[in-house]
C-alpha positions in Angstrom: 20.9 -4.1 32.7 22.4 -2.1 29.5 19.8 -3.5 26.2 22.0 -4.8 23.5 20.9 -3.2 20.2 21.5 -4.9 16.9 22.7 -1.9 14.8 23.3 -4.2 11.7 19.4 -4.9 11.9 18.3 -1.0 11.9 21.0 -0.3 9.3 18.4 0.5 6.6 16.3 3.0 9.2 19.2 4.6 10.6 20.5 5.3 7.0 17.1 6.8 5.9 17.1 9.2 9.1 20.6 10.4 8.9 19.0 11.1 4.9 15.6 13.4 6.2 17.9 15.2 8.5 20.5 16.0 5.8 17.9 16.7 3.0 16.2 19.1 5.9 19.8 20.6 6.7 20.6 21.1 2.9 17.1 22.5 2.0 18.0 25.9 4.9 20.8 26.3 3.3 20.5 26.3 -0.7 19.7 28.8 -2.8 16.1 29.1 -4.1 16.8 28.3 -7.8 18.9 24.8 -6.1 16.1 23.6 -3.9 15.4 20.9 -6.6 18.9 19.5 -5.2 17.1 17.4 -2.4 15.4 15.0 -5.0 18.9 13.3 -5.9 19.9 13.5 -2.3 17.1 11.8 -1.1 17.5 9.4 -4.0 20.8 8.6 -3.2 19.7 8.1 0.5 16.6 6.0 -0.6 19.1 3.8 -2.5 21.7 4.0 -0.1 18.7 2.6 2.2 18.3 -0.2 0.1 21.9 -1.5 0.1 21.9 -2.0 3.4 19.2 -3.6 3.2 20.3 -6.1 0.6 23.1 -7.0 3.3 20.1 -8.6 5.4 19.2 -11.4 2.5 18.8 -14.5 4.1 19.2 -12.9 8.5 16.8 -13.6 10.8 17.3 -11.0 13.2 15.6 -9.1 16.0 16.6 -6.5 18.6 15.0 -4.0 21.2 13.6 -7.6 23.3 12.3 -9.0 20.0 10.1 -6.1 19.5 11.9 -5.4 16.2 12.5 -7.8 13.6 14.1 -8.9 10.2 13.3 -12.2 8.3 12.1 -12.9 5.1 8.6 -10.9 5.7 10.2 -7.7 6.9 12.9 -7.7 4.4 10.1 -8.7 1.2 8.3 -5.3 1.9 11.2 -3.2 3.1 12.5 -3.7 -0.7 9.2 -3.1 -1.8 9.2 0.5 0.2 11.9 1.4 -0.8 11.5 0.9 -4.5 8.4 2.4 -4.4 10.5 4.9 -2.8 12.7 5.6 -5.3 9.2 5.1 -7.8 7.8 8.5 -6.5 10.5 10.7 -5.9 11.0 9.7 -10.0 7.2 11.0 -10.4 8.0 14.1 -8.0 11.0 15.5 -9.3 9.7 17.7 -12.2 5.9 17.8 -11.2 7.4 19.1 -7.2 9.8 21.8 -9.1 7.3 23.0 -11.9 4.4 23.3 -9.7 6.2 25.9 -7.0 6.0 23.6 -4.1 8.0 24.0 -1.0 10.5 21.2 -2.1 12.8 20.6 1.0 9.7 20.3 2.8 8.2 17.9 0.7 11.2 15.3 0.0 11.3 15.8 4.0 8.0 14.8 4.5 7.8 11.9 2.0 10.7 10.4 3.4 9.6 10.6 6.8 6.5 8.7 5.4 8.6 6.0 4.1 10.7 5.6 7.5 7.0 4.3 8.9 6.8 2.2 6.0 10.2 0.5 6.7 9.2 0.2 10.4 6.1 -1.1 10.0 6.8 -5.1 9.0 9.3 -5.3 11.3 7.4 -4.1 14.3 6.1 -7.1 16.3 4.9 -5.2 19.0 1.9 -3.3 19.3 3.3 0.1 20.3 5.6 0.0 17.4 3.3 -0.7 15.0 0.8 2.1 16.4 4.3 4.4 16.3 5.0 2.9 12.2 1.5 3.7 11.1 1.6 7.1 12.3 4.9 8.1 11.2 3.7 7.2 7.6 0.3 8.4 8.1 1.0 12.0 9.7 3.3 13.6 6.8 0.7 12.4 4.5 -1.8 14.7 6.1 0.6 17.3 4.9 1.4 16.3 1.5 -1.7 15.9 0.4 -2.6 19.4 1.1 0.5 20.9 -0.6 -1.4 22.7 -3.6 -2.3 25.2 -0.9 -3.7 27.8 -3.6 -6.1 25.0 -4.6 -9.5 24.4 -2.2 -9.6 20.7 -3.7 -6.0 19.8 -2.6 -7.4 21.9 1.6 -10.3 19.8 1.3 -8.0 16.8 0.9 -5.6 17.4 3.5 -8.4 18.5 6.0 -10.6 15.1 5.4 -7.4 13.0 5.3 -6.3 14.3 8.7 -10.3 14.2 10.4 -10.6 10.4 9.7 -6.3 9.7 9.9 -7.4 11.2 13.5 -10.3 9.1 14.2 -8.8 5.9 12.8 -6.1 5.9 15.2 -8.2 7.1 18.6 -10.1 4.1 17.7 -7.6 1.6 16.8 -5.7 2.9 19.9 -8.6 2.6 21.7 -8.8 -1.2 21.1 -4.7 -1.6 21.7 -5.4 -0.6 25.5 -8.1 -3.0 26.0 -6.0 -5.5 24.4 -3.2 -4.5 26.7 -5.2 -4.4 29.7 -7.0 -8.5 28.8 -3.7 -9.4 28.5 -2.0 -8.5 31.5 0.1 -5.6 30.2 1.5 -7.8 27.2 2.5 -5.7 24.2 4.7 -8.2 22.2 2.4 -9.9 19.2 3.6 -13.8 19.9 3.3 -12.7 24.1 -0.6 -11.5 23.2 -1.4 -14.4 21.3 -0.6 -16.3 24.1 -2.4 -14.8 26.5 -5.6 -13.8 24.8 -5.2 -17.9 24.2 -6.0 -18.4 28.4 -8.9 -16.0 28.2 -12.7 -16.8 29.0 -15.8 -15.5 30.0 -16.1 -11.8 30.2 -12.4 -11.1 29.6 -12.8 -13.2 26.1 -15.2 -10.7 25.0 -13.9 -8.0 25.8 -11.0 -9.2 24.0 -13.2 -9.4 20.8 -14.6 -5.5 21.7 -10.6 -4.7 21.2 -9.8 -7.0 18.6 -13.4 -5.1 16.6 -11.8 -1.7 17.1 -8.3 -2.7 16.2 -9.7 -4.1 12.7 -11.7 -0.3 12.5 -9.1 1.4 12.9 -7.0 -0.5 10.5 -9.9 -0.9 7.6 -9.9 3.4 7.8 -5.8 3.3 7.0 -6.6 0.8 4.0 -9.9 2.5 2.8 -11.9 -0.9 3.3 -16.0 -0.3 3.0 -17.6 1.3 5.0 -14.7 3.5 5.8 -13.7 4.1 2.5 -14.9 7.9 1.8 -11.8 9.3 2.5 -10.5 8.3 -0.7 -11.5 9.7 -3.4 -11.2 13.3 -2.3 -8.1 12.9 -0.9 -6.3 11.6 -3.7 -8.0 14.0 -6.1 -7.2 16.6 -4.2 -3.4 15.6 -3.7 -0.2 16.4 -6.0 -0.4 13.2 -7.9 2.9 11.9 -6.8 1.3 12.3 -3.4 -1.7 9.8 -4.3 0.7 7.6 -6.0 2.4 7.2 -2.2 -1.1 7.1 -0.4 -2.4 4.4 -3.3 0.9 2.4 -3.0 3.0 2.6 -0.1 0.4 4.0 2.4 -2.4 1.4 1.8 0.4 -1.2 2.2 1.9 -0.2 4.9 -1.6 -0.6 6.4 -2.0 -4.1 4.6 1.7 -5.5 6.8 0.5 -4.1 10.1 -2.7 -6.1 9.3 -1.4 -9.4 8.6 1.2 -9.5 11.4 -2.1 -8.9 13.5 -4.6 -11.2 12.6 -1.9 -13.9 11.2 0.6 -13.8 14.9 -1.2 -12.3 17.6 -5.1 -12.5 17.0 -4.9 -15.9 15.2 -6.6 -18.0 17.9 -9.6 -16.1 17.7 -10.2 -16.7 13.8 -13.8 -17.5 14.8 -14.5 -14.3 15.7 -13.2 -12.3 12.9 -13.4 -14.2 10.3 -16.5 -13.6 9.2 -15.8 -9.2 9.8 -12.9 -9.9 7.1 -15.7 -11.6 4.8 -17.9 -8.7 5.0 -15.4 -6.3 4.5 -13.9 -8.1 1.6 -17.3 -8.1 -0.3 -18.6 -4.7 0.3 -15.3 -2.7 -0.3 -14.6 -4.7 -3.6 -18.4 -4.4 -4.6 -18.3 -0.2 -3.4 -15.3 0.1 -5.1 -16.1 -1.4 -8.4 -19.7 0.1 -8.7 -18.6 3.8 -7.8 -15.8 3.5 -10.0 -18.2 2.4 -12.6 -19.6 6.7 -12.8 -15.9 8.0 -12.7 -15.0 10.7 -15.3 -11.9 11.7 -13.6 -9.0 9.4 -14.0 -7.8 9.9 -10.4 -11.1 9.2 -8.8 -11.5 6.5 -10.8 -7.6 4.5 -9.8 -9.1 5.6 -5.8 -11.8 3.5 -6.6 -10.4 1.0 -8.0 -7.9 1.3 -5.5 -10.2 0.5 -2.7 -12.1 -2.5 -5.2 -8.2 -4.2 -5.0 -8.3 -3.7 -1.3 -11.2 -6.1 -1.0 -9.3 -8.8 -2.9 -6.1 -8.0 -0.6 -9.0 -8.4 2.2 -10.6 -12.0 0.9 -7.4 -14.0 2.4 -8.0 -12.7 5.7 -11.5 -14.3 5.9 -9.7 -17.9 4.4 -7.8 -18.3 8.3 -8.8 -21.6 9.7 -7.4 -24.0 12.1 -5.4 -25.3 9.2 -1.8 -24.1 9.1 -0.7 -24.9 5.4 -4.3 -23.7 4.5 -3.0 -20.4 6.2 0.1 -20.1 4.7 -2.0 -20.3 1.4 -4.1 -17.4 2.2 -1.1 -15.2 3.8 1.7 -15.7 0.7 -1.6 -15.0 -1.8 -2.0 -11.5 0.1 1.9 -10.2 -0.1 1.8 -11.3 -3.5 -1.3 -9.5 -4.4 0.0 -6.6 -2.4 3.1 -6.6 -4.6 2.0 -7.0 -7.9 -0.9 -4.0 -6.9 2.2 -1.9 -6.1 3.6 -2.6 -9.4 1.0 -2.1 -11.5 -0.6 1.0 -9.6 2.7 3.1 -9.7 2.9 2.7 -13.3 -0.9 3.9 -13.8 0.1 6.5 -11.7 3.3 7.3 -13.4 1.3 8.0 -16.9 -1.2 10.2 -15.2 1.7 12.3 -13.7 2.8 12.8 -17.4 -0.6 13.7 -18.8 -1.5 16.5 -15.8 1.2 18.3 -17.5 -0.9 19.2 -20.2 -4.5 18.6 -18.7 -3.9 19.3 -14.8 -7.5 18.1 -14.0 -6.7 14.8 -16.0 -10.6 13.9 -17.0 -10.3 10.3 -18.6 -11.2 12.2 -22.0 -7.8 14.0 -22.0 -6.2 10.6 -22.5 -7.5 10.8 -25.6 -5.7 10.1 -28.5 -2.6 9.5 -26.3 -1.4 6.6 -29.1 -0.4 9.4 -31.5 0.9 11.8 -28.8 2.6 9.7 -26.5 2.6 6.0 -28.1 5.0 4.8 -25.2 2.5 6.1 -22.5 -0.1 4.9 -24.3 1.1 1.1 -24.0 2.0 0.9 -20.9 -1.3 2.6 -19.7 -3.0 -0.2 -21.4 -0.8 -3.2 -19.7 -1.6 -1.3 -16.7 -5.8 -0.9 -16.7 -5.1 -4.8 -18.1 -3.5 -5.9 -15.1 -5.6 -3.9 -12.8 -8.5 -5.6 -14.6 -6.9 -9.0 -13.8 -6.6 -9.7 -17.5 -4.0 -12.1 -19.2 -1.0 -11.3 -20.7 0.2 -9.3 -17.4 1.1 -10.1 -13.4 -2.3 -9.4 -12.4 -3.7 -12.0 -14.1 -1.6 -14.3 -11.6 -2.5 -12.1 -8.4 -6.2 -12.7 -8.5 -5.3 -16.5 -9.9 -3.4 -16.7 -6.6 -6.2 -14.9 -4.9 -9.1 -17.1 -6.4 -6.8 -20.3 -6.2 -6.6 -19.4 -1.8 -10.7 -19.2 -1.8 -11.2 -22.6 -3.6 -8.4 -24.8 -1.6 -9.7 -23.2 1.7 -12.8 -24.9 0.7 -16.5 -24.5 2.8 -19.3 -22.1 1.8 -17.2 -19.7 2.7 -14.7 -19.9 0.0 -17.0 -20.9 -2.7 -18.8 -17.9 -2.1 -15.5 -15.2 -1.8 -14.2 -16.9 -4.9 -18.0 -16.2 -6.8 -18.1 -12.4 -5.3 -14.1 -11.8 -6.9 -15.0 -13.7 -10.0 -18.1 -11.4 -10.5 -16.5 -8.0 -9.3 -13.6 -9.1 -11.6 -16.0 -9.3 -14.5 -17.5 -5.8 -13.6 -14.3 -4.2 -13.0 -13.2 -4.8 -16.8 -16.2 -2.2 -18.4 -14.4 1.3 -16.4 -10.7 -0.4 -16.5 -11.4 -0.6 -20.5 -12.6 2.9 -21.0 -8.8 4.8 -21.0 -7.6 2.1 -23.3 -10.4 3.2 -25.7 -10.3 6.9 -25.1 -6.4 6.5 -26.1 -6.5 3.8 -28.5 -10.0 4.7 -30.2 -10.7 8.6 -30.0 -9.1 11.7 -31.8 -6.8 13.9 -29.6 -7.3 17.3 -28.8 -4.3 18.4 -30.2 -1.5 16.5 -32.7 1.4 17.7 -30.5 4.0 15.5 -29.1 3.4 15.1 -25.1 6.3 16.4 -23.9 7.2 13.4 -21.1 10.5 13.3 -18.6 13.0 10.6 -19.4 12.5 9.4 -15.5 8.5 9.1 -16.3 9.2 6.9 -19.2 11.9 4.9 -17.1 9.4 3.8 -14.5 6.4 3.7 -17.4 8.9 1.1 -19.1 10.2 -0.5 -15.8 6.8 -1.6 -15.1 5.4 -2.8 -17.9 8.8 -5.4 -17.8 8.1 -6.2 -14.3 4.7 -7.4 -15.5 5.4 -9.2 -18.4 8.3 -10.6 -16.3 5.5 -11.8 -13.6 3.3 -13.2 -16.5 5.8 -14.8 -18.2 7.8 -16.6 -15.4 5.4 -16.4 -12.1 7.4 -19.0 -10.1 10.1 -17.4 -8.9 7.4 -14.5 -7.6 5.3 -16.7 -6.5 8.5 -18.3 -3.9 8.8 -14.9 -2.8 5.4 -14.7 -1.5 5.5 -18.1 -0.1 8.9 -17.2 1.8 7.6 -14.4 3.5 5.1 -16.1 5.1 5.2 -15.3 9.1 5.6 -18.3 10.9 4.3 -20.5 12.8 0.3 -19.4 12.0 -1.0 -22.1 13.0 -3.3 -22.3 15.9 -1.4 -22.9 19.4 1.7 -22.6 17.5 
């Protein structure tokens, strides 16, 4: 019998495909001093993408047997793709045209990347989200060996594409065991279900699969011990490029996760609890420590990068047979992921400017950056201040909401998370602090203006609002969070 397929629901993917082809098309056919033209087309796509997904406010709608969905989750992070989206192609625009790259084939690629991210929170099923992650981790592999005349930026793509390989033969790896435990069952509610009947031998081998899955998912969001990737990768990347691996990539990874452990894995909590509390604690402890020896600002945001992965990483080991204690946990991770998005980008955003004029971007060449670049210069601040988790700014809110989670959960368990965040917090603040005093406190090397693009400075200026706005009046942020909770997680439900 014919399927019925809801167009209206896969509006938003349809438009951003009919946009990679075109900005493909376009890029064979214009002129080589034009090839800068497939920026504002794939803006216009990108925001052309977001309209139609704006006409999905409020539907709870699925299509292809349930396999794909829209509801408040899905929509939350499609928005938050796509303005990421529009975020980096901002940062790419004159860093992509002045550097010589092969343009049409970059916008191509990043798009392509974002497609996975809009697939991946509405894929319930576990083929589709193996499909989502790949599509946003594959062109990746690519873009962050663009330089090509640079052996930093070969080293990147080559490692990047070595453990994006092994990741996925090992996460795929665990999806066939869970297919074959569950009688052929690829749907995340159907698996739940059935891994729900399971006993004996066939229960742990369900935990074998359920152990790889998590593997395979901790490489894609740089969680300890598979967090080496990293650095290199994102050093050796066109820094619009490591803004989209920091941001979008990692959370990307982060909703495939959560629509996981939270919907089909939830009944065995038990088991994996106590994997998530591991991996929580080392990758925010690595992550701070390292960072700690960083004299490279890029290194340095990986690292810290894969420290706020831990936090995104506590919730998962707060899951207990408790449903509104779940909900907790769940709406504390989006929000987290959020706010890390915001603040992140705009980091990212000033280091884009300042490579202009110091390409390997050493935290010493922020030096100075008051005089030379005062606008820069205060929004790098609010940014290492947020990151740090430091009031007046949204992040101050996202480890409250983080920290608040551990201690209503309750148990050991949480009292300990809570202490290992409060104390990696703590340390977190000495490395976060060091660009605000190499550009508040030090001399520059040279009194000239920084030259910086008017779209730099846009999303510079639309971040630090965004995180004011979140300091100032976290409720109505805080509702968003708590909306896109997937239901029902409790057990049995």
């Amino acid at each position: 019998m014919p399927q019925s397929i809801d167009y209206h629901a896969i509006l938003p993917e349809l438009i951003l495909s009919g946009t990679i082809l075109l900005v493909l098309v376009a890029d064979a056919f214009l002129p080589a001093r034009r090839r800068w033209f497939a920026m504002p087309l794939s803006l216009v796509g990108v925001i052309a993408t977001l309209v139609a997904t704006l006409t999905l406010l409020g539907d709870e709608r699925s299509t292809f047997d349930g396999h794909f969905v829209i509801d408040n989750f899905a929509i939350t992070f499609k928005l938050f793709f796509l303005s990421a989206a529009i975020i980096v192609l901002a940062l790419s625009l004159r860093y992509i045209r002045e550097g010589g790259f092969y343009q049409g084939e970059y916008y191509f690629l990043l798009l392509t990347s974002f497609l996975g991210c809009l697939l991946m929170p509405s894929s319930r099923d576990l083929l589709m989200l193996f499909i989502a992650l790949e599509l946003v981790s594959a062109p990746g592999f690519l873009m962050a060996a663009f330089r090509k005349s640079d052996i930093r930026s070969n080293e990147a793509g080559l490692k990047f594409f070595l453990i994006g390989v092994l990741s996925a033969a090992v996460m795929l790896f665990g999806m066939s065991l869970i297919y074959g435990v569950t009688g052929g069952e690829t749907g995340l509610s159907e698996i739940a279900a059935a891994l729900a009947g399971l006993e004996g031998g066939e229960l742990t081998l369900a935990y074998a699969a359920i152990l790889f899955v998590v593997v395979g998912f901790a490489f894609k969001v740089s969680a300890f011990p598979f967090q080496f990737w990293a650095p290199d990768t994102y050093e050796g990347a066109p820094v619009p490029v490591a803004a989209f691996l920091a941001v979008a990539s990692k959370a990307a990874g982060f909703a495939g996760l959560l629509q996981l452990m939270f919907v089909a894995f939830i009944g065995q909590h038990e088991f994996w609890v106590p994997i998530f509390a591991f991996l929580s604690i080392g990758t925010m402890t690595i992550g701070n420590l390292v960072a700690l020896q960083q004299s490279q600002i890029v290194r340095l945001l990986a690292y810290s990068g894969i420290a706020q992965a831990g936090y995104i990483l506590l919730p998962f080991a707060l899951v207990t047979d408790d449903a509104a204690s779940n909900d907790i946990a769940f709406s504390a991770a989006v929000a987290y992921i959020l706010i890390y998005g915001v603040m992140n980008l705009g980091a990212f955003a000033v280091v884009t400017a300042v490579a202009r004029r110091h390409p390997r971007v050493n935290i010493t060449d922020f030096a100075g950056l008051w005089r030379t670049a005062p606008v820069l210069a205060v929004g790098m601040t609010m940014f290492m201040v947020s990151l740090a988790g430091v009031p007046p700014t949204g992040g101050f809110w996202a480890k409250i909401l983080i920290f608040r989670a551990a201690i209503e959960r309750g148990g050991d368990l949480g009292i300990w998370l809570a202490v290992a965040m409060l104390i990696n917090s703590v340390v977190s603040i000495y490395y976060y602090f060091l660009v605000p005093r190499q550009m508040l406190f030090k001399d520059p090397e040279r009194d000239e203006r920084l030259p910086v693009p008017v779209l730099v400075t846009a999303v510079v200026g639309l971040a630090m609002v965004a995180l004011l706005a979140i300091f100032v009046v976290p409720n109505p942020f805080a509702e968003i969070a708590d909306l896109s909770v997937l239901a029902p997680l409790a057990l049995g439900g």
